[in-house]
Phi, psi and omega in degrees: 000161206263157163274119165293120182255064177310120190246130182229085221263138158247136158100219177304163181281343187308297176315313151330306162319281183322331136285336163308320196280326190263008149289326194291319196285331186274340168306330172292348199244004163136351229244128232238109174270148166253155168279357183191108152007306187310300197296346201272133135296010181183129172261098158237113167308098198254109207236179193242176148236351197299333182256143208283143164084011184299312188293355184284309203286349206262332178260009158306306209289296162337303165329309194279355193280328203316311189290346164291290200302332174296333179287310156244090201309335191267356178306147194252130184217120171230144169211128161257180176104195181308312178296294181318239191345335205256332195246320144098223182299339202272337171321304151328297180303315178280308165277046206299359195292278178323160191254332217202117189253122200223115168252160220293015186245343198273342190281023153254016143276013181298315164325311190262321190293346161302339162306296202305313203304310187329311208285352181112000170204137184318115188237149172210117152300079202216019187278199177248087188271160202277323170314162270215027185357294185333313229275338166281329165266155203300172174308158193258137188235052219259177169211043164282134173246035163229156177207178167278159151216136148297162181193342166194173199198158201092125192210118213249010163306339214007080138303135171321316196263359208236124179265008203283342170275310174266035167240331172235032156076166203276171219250128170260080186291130172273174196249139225309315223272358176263295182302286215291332163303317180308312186286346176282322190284336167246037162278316168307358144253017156124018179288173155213030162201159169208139163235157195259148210214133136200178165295344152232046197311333188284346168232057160309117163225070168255022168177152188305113146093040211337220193311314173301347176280278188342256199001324190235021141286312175302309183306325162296355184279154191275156172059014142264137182244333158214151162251161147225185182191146196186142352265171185229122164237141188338333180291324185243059169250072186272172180324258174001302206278345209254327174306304181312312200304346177256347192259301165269137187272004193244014195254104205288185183230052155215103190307166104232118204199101162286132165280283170094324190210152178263017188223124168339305200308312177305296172307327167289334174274320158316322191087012198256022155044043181193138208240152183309328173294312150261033174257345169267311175285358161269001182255342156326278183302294182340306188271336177292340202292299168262073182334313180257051180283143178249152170225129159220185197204181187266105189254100157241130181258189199040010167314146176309119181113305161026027224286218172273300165355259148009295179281322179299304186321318205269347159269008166255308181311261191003304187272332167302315195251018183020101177258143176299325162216176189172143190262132157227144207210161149260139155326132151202148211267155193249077195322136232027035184261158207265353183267336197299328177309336204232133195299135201268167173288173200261155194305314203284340190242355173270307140309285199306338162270004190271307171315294160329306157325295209296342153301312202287319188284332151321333200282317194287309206297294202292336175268333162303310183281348180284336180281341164300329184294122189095301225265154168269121166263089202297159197239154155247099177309088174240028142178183187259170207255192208288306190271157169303135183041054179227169215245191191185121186217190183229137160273172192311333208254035166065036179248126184296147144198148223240128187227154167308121177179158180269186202274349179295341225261325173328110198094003194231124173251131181243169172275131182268156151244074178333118174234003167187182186228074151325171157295352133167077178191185185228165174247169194183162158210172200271142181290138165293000000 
């Protein structure tokens, strides 16, 4: 009988790949995945660091485990991820419970550190090894028809707030004739999107003539039918990638470019080397390239120093560049990070502004989908929805939606008729 593996994902989509890839990887070693905890022979905690208290919550989580393991002594508990790099053996020290510490550049050794584990012993993993991590992991088995591709890791900004240049390291690129081997193989089991990931993904240089060459490499494969690419920052968004968006029709006309704040003064203290003003004339050439482009982005209020000034610029950007969506935080600070040193704005004031945001971007968010209503839209159909016999797809600009339709429609874009707008999805019906 196969071993059950429960996977438990925090954060980001790089983390989502990531769990995707190292399921992948225990499949080769036996290992079967579950919908429940109950079931598993191995428990893996797949983790974030990005939000204040992530490593407090991953050892709440550990907590919750005790009575499985009293239940099942041979139950297995490993955490990976960001966190998993950043507390390393103190992971261990605190949790003794746990078996196995894996960090996100190292989990294409799980095969042989499941061996040590086997064997009795408490393993942590955590270097940057210099070898090709890719270059290790197995063929992609999807049954999908949308996927992920990495294309580049890493990140050489040091944001002030941000610990992702030390929990994954200086920014890497794979190299083109590898993402594109990939993507062929998983066009051939059906994908028909792909979107491409890294932490700076736009500034991918695995080949002359960066994200935008990929792009239009990609776009030549026969049955990929949309790209994407996420997340981006606004510093490597050069001519060539802001050209594509107009040029290839495989390109979707949906962004995401985090900003994070509307006031110079805050972005400078921030580290993101780039002022509210050009973050507005890049979103100017965006939309000239490509006119019906949605754009969303990244927000933190209450950074140290903030004043109320401060947050209206950044409700004035907001309202300058009508987003379709947007990730919005109060601060909170990331032990070694260079703002954690520095005195924060008060808690009580920091919700409020986030509420405040977070209105204005709802707002923006409900009228973007109210602008979809009457018009037809092709969907890419991926899976079946809440109710019976309703199908669930994405529109070009990511907007779920959902139609009366059989199960066959999986894999297929079909043309919509948008007939409402939900809270954060469209209603629909298939087009003759």
């Amino acid at each position: 009988m196969p071993k059950k593996l429960f996977v438990k994902t925090y954060g980001c989509q790089m983390n989502v790949h990531d769990g995707e890839r190292m399921a992948e990887l225990l499949a080769g070693q036996g290992y079967e995945v579950t919908e429940q905890a109950e079931e598993a022979d191995m428990v893996l905690l797949n983790t974030c660091h990005i939000r204040e208290k992530a490593a407090e919550k991953v050892y709440s989580d550990i907590g919750r485990l005790r009575p499985l393991r009293a239940a099942k002594p041979d139950l297995r508990i490993a955490v990976a991820g960001c966190v998993a790099q950043a507390e390393g053996e103190e992971i261990i020290a605190r949790a003794p419970m746990v078996d196995l510490v894996v960090g996100p550049q190292s989990y294409h050794n799980l095969p042989k550190l499941l061996r040590r584990m086997d064997a009795g012993e408490k393993v942590v993993e955590t270097e940057f090894p210099a070898e090709d991590k890719f270059a290790h992991l197995p063929a992609r088995r999807l049954r999908t028809p949308t996927a992920f591709l990495t294309v580049q890791e890493g990140c050489d900004k040091f944001c002030a707030f941000c610990v992702v240049p030390y929990t994954r390291g200086a920014e890497v690129s794979r190299p083109a004739e590898r993402i594109l081997s990939e993507a062929r193989a998983l066009v051939a089991q059906g994908v028909r999107e792909i979107t491409l990931l890294g932490q700076n993904v736009n500034a991918w240089h695995g080949a002359e003539g960066g994200l935008a060459t990929l792009v239009r490499e990609l776009a030549a494969i026969e049955g990929l039918d949309r790209i994407r690419y996420t997340t981006s920052h606004p510093n490597d968004m050069d001519d060539a990638l802001i050209a594509a968006h107009g040029a290839e029709p495989k390109l979707m006309p949906f962004l995401h470019l985090p900003v994070q704040s509307g006031s110079d003064r805050i972005l400078k203290a921030m580290n993101r080397k780039h002022k509210a003003e050009d973050y507005l004339h890049l979103i100017e050439r965006l939309r000239r390239a490509r006119p019906d482009l949605l754009l969303s982005s990244d927000f933190i209020v209450g950074f140290p120093g903030e004043t109320e000034a401060d947050f209206q610029a950044t409700i004035d950007l907001v309202e300058a560049v009508r987003f379709g969506s947007a990730y919005s935080f109060a601060y909170s600070p990331r032990p070694g990070t260079p703002a954690a040193e520095r005195p924060g704005v008060a808690a009580a004031e920091a919700h409020d502004r986030l509420l405040r945001l977070q209105a204005v971007i709802t707002r923006q968010q409900q009228e973007a989908q109210a602008s979809m209503v009457g018009r037809v839209l092709p969907v890419l159909f991926e899976k079946p929805g809440r109710m019976d016999g309703q199908m669930t797809g994405k529109s070009e600009h990511l907007m779920a939606v959902s139609v009366t339709g059989p199960a066959e429609l999986r894999g297929q874009v079909r043309a919509v008729r948008i007939t409402g707008a939900l809270t954060n999805s469209l209603a629909g019906e298939l087009a003759a």
